[in-house]
N, C-alpha and C positions, 0 to 999 in steps of 0.2 A: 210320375209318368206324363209325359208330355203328346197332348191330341198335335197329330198330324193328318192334312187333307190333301191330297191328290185329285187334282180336277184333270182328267184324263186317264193315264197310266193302264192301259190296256193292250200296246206294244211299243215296241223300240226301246228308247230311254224309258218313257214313261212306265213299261213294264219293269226294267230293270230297278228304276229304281222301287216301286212296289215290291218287289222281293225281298232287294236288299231291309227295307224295313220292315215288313213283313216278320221276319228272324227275330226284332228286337226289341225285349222283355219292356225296356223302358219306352217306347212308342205305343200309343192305343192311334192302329193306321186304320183310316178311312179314305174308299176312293168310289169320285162319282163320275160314271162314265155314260154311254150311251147305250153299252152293250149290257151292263152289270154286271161283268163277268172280270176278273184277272187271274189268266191261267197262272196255274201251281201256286197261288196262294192260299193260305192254309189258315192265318192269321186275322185276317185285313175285315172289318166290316165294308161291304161291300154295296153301292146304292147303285141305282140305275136311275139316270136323270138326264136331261138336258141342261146346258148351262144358262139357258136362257128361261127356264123353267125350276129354280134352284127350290121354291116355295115347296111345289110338288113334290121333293124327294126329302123334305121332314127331316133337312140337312139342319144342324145345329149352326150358331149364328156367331160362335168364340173357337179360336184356335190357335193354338202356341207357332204352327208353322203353316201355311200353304203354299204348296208347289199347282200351281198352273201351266199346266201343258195344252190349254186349249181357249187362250185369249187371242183372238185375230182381229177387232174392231174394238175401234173406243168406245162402241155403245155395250158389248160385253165386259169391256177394264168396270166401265161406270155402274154397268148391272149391277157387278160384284162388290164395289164399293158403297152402293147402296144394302146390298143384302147382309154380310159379314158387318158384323159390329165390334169384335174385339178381335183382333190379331196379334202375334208378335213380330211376324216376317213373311212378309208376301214374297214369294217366290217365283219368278214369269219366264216363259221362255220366251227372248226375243232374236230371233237371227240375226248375221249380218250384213243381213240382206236391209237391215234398213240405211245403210250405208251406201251411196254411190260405190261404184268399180275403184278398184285404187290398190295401193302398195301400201302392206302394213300398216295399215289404217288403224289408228288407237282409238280408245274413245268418248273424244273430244268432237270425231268428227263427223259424229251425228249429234246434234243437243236437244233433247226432246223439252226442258224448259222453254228455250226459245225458239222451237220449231213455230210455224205458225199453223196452227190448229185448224182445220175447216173439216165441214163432214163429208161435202160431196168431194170425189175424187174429180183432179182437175185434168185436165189435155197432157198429154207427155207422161202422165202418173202412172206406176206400174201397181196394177190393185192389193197383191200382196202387200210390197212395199211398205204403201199407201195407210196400210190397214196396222198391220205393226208402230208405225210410227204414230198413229193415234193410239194406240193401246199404252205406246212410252209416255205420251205427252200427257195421257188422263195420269195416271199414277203417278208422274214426277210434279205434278199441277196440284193434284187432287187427293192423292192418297194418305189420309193419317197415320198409317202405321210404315215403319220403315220395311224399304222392299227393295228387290235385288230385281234389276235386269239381266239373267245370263243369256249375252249375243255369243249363239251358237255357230259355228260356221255348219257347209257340208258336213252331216252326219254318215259314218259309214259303219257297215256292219252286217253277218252272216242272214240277218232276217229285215236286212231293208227293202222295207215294204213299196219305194223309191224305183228300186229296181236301174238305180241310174249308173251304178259303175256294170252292175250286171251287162247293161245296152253296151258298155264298151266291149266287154267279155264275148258276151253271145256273136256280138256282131262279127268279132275276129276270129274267132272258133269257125264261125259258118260261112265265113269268106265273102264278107257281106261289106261294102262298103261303108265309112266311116269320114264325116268330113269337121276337120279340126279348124277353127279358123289361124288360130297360133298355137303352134306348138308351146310355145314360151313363157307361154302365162301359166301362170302360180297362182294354185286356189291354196284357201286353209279349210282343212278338215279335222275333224277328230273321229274318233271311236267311240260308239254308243254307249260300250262299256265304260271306258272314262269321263262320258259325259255324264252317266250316272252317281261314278266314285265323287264326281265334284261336287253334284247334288248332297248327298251323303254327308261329303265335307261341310256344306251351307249349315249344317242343322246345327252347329256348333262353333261356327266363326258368323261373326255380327257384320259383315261387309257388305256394304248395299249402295244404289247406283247400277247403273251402267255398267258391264263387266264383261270384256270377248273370251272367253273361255274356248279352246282351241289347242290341237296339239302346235308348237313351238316352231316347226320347218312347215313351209308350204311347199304343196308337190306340184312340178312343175310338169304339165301334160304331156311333155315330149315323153318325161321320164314314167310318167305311168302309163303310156302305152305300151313303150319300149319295156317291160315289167310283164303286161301284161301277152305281150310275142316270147317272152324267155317262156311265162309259165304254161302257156298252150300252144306253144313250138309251132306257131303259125305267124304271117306275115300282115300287119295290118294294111289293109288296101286303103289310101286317101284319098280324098276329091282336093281335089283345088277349087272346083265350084258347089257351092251346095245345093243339092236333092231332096224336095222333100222327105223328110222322115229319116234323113242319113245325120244331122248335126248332132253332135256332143252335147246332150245335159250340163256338160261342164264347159261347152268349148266358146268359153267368150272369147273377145276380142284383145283384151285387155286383163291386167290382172285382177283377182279379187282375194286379197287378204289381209290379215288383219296381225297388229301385233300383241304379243301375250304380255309385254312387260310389267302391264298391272297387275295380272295375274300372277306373275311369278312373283312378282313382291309383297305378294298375301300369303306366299310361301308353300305355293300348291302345284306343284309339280305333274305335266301330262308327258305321255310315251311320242318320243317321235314319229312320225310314219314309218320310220324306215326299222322299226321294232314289230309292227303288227300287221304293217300292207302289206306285204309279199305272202305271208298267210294267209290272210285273207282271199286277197286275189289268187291266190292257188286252189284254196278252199272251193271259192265260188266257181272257177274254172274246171274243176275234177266234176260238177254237177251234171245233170244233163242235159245235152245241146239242146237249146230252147230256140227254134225258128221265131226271129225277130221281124218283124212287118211296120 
């Protein structure tokens, strides 16, 4: 039976995947969160802790896997590579947002080896960003045991806590304006639920590094709003200028995605949008009209 730890996993992905191992006889699953709680599992020993307080929660120091869903700063990567003494696979989620804006961006074209490391964020830094990419540079630098960066794109899904396709939805339901900078540009997203099946897949394929895990076609925002006026048979209103409080979570300038072809040659297969978004976004639409401010 192989010890699995969960640093987070109390919703979205991180819930998802605690389920799914939750179910299985050969996992002894532990997860430490802040709340100590993870609905509907049955299974799972369960700790309430902070990660910055791991001592506290009388968390064991060896584990065959760890999935980390809640490293944001290099001083957290380091925490943990301080406290954990035996691993076999460090599991981290890092978006790809530590990536500048760009087209199908593989990933080569972040290198957190030779990024150059500093702790204070500098002028121009976007602190997320910022923070992620110290978290890659500690592990690719520092970490003795082998470990997987899965760069996530936009995550979507029926309980995003995000609420960011939601904001396109609501706002077009309630005749509320909406201001897109380019229609044209193409983000990459996935489904919470297949960002967890990949999880899943990690526990039994050895691939580690740097890795965009994403679904395959990037949706281009003309076409998901245009998607989202078929499924609430309303008209989206655009600014041409923007309004406070009216821009798209999603509405860069430019493009932002990423290409999977590393991933598909590890031979791990995700659903295209055009499989699960229009459910979705129909799903999330049948809801109730929620006044957007």
């Amino acid at each position: 039976m192989r010890k699995v730890l969960i640093i987070g996993g109390n919703r979205f992905v991180g819930l998802r995947l605690s389920l799914l191992l939750d179910t299985r006889k050969d996992i002894d699953l532990h997860v430490v969160n802040r709340t100590g709680q993870v609905a509907h599992a049955k299974n799972a020993t369960i700790h309430k802790g902070d990660r910055s307080h791991l001592d506290a929660t009388i968390l064991d120091r060896d584990w065959d896997i760890v999935f980390d869903f809640a490293v944001y700063k290099g001083a957290e990567a380091r925490h943990a590579l301080e406290y954990f003494k035996n691993v076999g696979r460090y599991i981290y989620i890092s978006p790809v947002s530590v990536y500048d804006p760009g087209h199908l961006l593989d990933e080569t074209k972040f290198h957190p080896l030779t990024w150059d490391y500093h702790e204070t964020i500098r002028p121009g830094e976007e602190p997320y960003q910022f923070g992620k990419r110290q978290v890659e540079a500690v592990f690719s630098k520092e970490c003795p045991w082998p470990h997987l960066a899965v760069r996530l794109p936009l995550i979507l899904g029926p309980d995003d806590y995000t609420g960011r396709l939601s904001f396109h939805i609501d706002r077009i339901k309630n005749g509320q304006p909406i201001f897109i900078p380019n229609m044209d540009s193409r983000i990459s997203v996935i489904h919470a639920g297949d960002a967890a099946n990949f999880l899943l897949y990690s526990l039994d394929h050895a691939h580690t590094g740097p890795l965009n895990v994403a679904s395959p076609d990037p949706v281009r925002l003309g076409d998901l709003i245009a998607l989202i006026e078929r499924k609430t048979l309303k008209s989206a209103i655009r600014l041409k200028q923007l309004i406070p409080g009216t821009e798209s979570p999603y509405g860069g300038k430019t493009d932002f995605s990423v290409s999977t072809a590393k991933m598909g040659g590890l031979g791990f297969m995700i659903r295209p949008p055009s499989v699960w978004l229009p459910g979705l976004v129909e799903s999330l639409a049948l809801e109730g009209t929620r006044e957007i401010h």
